[in-house]
C-alpha positions in Angstrom: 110.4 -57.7 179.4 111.4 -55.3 176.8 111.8 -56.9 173.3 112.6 -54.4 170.7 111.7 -54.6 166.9 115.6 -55.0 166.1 115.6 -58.0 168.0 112.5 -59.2 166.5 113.4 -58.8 163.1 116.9 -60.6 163.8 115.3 -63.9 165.4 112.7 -64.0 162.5 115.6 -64.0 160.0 118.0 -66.7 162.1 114.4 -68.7 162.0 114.2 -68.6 158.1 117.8 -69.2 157.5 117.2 -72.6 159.6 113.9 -73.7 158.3 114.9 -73.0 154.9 118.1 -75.3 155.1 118.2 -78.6 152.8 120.0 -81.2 153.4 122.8 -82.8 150.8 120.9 -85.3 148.4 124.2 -87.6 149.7 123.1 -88.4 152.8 125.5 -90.1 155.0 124.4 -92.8 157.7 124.8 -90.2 160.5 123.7 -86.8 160.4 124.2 -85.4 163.5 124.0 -81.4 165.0 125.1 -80.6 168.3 123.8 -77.4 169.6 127.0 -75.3 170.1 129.0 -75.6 167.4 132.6 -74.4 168.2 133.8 -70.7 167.4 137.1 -70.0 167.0 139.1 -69.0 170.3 137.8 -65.4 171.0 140.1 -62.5 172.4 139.8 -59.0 173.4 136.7 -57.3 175.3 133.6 -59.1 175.2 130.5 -57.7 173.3 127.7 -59.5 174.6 127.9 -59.5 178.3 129.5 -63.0 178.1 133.4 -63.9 179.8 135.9 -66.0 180.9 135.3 -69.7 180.9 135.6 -71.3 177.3 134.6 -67.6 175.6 137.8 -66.4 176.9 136.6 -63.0 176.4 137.2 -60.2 179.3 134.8 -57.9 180.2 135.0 -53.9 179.5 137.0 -51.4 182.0 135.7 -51.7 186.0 133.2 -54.5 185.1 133.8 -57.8 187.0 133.6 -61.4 185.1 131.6 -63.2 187.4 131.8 -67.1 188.3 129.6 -68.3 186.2 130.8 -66.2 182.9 129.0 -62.4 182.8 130.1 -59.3 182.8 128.9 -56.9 185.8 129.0 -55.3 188.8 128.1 -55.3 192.3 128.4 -58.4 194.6 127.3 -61.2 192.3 130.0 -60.5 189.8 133.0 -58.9 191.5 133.1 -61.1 194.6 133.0 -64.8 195.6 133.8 -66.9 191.9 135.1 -63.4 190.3 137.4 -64.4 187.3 140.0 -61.7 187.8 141.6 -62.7 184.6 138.8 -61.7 182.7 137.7 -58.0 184.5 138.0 -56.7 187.8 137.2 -58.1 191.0 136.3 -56.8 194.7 136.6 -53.0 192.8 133.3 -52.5 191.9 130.7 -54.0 194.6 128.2 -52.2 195.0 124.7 -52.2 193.9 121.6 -49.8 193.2 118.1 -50.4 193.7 115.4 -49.9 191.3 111.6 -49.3 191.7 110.4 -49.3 195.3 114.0 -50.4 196.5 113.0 -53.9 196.8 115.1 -55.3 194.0 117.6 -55.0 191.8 117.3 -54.6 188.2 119.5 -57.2 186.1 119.8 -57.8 182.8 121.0 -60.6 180.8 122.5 -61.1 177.7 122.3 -64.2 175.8 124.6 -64.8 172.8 123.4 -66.3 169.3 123.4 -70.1 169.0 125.7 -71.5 166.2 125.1 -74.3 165.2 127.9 -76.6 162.9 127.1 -78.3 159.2 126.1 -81.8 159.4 127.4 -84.7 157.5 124.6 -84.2 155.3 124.9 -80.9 154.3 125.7 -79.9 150.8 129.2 -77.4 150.7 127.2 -74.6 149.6 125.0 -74.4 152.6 126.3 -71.6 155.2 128.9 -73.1 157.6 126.8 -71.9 160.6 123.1 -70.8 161.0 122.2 -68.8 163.7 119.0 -68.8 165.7 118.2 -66.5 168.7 117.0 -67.4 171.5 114.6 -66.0 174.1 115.8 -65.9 177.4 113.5 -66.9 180.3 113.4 -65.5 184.1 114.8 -68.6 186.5 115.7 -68.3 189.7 119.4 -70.2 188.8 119.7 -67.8 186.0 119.9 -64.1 188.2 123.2 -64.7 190.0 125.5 -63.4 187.2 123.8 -61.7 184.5 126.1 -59.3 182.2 124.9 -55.9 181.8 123.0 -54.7 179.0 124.7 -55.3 175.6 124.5 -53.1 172.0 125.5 -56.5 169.9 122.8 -56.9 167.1 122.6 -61.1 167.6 121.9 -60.5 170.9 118.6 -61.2 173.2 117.8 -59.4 176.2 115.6 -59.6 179.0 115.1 -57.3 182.0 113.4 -58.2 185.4 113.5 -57.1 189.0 115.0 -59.8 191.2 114.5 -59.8 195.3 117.3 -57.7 196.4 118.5 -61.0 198.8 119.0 -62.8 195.3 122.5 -61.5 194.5 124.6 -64.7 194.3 123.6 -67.7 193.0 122.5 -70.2 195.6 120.4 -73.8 194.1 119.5 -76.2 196.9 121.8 -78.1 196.7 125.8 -76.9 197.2 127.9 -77.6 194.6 132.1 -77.4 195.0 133.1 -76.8 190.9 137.0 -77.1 191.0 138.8 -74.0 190.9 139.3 -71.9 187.9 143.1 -71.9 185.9 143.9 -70.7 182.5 146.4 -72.5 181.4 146.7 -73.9 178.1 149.3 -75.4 175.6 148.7 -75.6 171.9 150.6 -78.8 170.5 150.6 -81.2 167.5 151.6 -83.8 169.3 150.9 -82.7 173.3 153.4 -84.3 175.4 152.4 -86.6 178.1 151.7 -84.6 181.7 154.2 -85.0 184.4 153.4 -86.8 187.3 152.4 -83.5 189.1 150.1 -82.9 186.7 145.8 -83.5 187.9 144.0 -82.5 191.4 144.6 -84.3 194.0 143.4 -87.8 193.9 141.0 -87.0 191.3 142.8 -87.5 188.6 143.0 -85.4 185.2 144.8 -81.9 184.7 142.6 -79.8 186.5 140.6 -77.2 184.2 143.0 -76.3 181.7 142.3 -76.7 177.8 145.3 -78.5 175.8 144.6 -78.6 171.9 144.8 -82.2 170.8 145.9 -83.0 167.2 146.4 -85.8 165.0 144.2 -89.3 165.5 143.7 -89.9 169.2 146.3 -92.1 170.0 148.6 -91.6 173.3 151.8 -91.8 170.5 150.0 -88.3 169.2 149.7 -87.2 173.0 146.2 -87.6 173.8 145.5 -88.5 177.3 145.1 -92.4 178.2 141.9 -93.7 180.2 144.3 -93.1 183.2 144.4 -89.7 182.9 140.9 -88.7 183.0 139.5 -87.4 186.1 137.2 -89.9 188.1 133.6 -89.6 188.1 132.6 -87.8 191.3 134.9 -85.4 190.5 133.9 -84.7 187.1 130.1 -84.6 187.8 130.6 -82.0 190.7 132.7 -79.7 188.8 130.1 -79.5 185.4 127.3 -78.9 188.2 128.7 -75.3 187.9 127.2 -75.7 183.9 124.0 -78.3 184.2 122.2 -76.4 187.0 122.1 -73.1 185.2 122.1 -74.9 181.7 118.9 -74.4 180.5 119.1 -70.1 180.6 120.6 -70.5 177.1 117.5 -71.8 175.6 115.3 -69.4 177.9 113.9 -72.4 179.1 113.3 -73.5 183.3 116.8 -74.4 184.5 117.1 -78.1 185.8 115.6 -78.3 189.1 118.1 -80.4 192.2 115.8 -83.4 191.2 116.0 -83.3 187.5 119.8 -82.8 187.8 120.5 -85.8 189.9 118.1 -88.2 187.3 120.5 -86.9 184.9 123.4 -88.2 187.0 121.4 -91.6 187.8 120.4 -91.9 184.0 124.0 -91.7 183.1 125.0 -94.2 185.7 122.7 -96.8 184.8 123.0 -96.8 181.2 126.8 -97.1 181.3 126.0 -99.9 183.7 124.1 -101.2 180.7 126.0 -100.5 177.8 129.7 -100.7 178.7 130.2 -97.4 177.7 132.2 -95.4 180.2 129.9 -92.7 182.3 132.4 -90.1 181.8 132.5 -90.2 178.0 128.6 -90.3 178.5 128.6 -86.9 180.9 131.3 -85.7 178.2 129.5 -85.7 175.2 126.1 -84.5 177.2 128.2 -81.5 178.5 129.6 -80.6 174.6 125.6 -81.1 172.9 123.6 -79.5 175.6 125.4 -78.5 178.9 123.2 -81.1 180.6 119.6 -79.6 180.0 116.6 -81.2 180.4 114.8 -78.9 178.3 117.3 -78.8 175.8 115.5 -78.0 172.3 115.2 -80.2 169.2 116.9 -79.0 166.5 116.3 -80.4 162.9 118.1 -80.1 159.4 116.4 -83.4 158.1 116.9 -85.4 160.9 115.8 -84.4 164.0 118.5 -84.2 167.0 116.5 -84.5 170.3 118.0 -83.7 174.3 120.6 -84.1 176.5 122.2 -85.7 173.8 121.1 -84.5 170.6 120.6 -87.9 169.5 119.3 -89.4 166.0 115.9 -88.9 166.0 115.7 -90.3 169.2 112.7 -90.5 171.1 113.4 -88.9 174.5 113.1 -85.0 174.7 111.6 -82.7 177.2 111.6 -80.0 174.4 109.9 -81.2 171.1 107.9 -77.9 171.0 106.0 -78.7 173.9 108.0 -78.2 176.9 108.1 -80.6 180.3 108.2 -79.5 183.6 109.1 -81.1 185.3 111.1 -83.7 183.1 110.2 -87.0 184.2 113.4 -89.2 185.2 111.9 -91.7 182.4 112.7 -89.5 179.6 115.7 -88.4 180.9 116.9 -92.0 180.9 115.0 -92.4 177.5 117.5 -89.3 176.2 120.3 -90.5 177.6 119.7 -94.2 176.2 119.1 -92.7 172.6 122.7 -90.9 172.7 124.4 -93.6 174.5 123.1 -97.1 172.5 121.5 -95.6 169.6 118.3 -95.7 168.0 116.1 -97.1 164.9 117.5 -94.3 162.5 120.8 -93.7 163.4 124.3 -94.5 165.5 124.6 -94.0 169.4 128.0 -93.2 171.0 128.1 -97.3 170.8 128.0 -97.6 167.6 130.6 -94.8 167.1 133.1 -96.6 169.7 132.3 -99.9 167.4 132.7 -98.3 163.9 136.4 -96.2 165.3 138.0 -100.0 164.9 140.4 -98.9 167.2 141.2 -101.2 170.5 142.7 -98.2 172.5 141.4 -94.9 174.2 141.7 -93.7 170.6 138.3 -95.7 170.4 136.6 -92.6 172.4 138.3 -89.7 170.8 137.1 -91.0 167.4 133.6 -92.5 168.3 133.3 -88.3 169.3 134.5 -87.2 165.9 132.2 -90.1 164.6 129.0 -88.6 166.5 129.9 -85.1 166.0 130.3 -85.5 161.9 129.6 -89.1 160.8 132.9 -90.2 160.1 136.8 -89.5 160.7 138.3 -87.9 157.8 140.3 -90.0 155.3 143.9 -88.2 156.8 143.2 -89.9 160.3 143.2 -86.5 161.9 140.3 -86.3 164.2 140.5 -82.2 163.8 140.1 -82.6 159.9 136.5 -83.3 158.2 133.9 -81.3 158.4 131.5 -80.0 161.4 133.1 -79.0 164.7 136.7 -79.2 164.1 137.4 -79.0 167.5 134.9 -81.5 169.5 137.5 -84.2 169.9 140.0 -82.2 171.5 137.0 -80.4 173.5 135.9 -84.4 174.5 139.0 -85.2 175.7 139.8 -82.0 177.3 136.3 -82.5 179.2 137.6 -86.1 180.1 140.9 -84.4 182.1 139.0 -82.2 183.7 138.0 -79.2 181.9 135.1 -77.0 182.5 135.7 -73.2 182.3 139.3 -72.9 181.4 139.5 -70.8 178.2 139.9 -72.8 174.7 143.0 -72.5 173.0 140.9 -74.3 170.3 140.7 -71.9 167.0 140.1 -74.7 164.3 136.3 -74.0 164.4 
């Protein structure tokens, strides 16, 4: 690993800027931060390695986007899962050995974590704090790793991989749905024709539509009907959860781990009411389904999968588990799905929305996301992650690595 004192100095500076944040003396009855806070819509030639998916960014000239999102060559990138939309593909294949000719030296590039003000947060904190993040060396995380990248927020590592590990192969196969860009921007998205979804799962396939107004179908959000089913949801954000983790630089979910997740979600909707999707749809916006997922903390503490309020199941509280035991994977999902002793659960959210149709979902997300829905109605006014409805009910139809057509931040 080669860390330089650059990178150093910038990841001791993101930590001060987060340890040194206070909260608003107001505090509201939810304060809630979601690790990935939304940027705006990115275009043009990507500057960190990362493509394609919900970046949108393409990669520079004879570098291949691969499946799952870097910029690179050889194999891994420009074949099987290229993203020809975002870089070339099957044009630049081949690959060169380092060392003693038994690997292949890869570098990956992991982009700055943003993370979105809080409920609590006064208006004269920064709208984002950054924190870098040190990537760690997983066998899930070598299959598409962009090439080496100048941008200052940036962390890098470098290893040598087996020379047989150019495609990225977990234990169990996985069939994500296939890749399409298309995307409408609307303030009041029509309703899809009847040739709209895949097959008989049900949805729209991976495209992003941008969702406006307050979550009712009369504003053109999708009704319950709509959403893909979910088998077919789970399988396709496999292509996310079993590589999730290499944005912390933490183990990436082993086969096991991954299908506790699943089980975990399954049994607490079971025991809550709550609808598994909208469970797997908020896991997928806070944490893209790692188990390791880290706790962040701006006077209350967000734990796991689900970022929850001050919940009590993490695998990441400092002291990192691995193996995560299935019992507090359930324990996270619980916290985020019924709530706990300090704050609201997506239960509570649903309950506190007053609404009696699907618009109950699309607002309990705003609800988790910020606290509350914004006096307008308008589930993409407030404050925090202008953006997470629409991404929630985008997720709900089907989307995965489409790119966002979301620029409201």
């Amino acid at each position: 690993m080669h860390t330089s004192t650059t990178m150093i100095a910038a990841a001791a500076l993101a930590l001060a800027a987060l340890t040194t944040a206070v909260p608003h003396a107001g505090y509201s009855k939810h304060s809630h931060m979601h690790l990935h806070a939304r940027e705006a819509a990115p275009q043009g030639q990507s500057n960190d390695g990362q493509c394609g998916g919900d970046l949108g960014f393409t990669c520079g000239p004879n570098a291949c986007c691969s499946e799952w999102g870097y910029c690179g060559s050889g194999a891994a990138y420009c074949n099987a899962g290229c993203q020809s939309q975002y870089g070339s593909c099957s044009s630049n294949s081949s690959s060169s050995a380092v060392g003693s000719g038994t690997g292949v030296a890869t570098t990956i590039a992991f982009k700055t974590a943003a993370y979105s003000r809080p409920n609590s947060w006064s208006s004269g904190a920064s709208s984002v704090e950054s924190s870098t993040l040190s990537a760690a060396s997983t066998s899930a995380a070598t299959s598409a790793a962009p090439a080496s990248s100048s941008a200052a927020a940036t962390t890098l590592l470098t290893s040598t991989l087996p020379s047989a590990a150019t495609t990225y192969s977990p234990t169990a196969t996985y069939s994500p749905t296939a890749i399409s860009t298309s995307v409408a921007i609307t303030t009041s998205a029509p309703a899809p024709s009847s040739t709209s979804g895949s097959g008989t799962s049900g949805g729209f396939g991976d495209t992003y539509k941008v969702y406006l107004g307050d979550g009712t179908t009369a504003s053109g959000w999708p009704s319950q009907s709509e959403w893909t089913d979910w088998e077919s949801m789970w399988t396709a954000n496999m292509a996310y959860i079993s590589i999730s983790c290499t944005q912390f630089g933490e183990p990436n979910n082993s086969d096991q781990e991954s299908a506790d997740v699943k089980s975990a979600i399954e049994s607490v909707a079971s025991s809550s009411s709550i609808d598994e999707r909208f469970i797997l749809a908020i896991m997928m916006q806070e944490s893209k389904g790692c188990v390791r997922a880290p706790t962040t903390n701006y006077g209350v503490t967000n734990p796991g999968l689900m970022q929850s309020h001050d919940g009590a199941g993490s695998c990441n509280n400092g002291a990192v588990q691995n193996p995560c035991p299935s019992s507090e994977i359930t324990q996270m999902i619980t916290d985020g799905t019924t709530g706990t002793a300090a704050g609201d659960g997506l239960k509570q959210c649903m309950s506190e929305s007053k609404a009696s149709d699907v618009s109950e979902y699309y607002k309990a997300a705003r609800i988790y996301n910020s606290g509350s829905v914004a006096s307008s109605g308008n589930l993409q006014d407030g404050i925090a992650t202008h953006c997470y409805a629409s991404d929630v009910a985008n997720r709900l139809t089907g989307w995965v690595k489409a790119e966002t057509a979301c620029t409201l931040g």
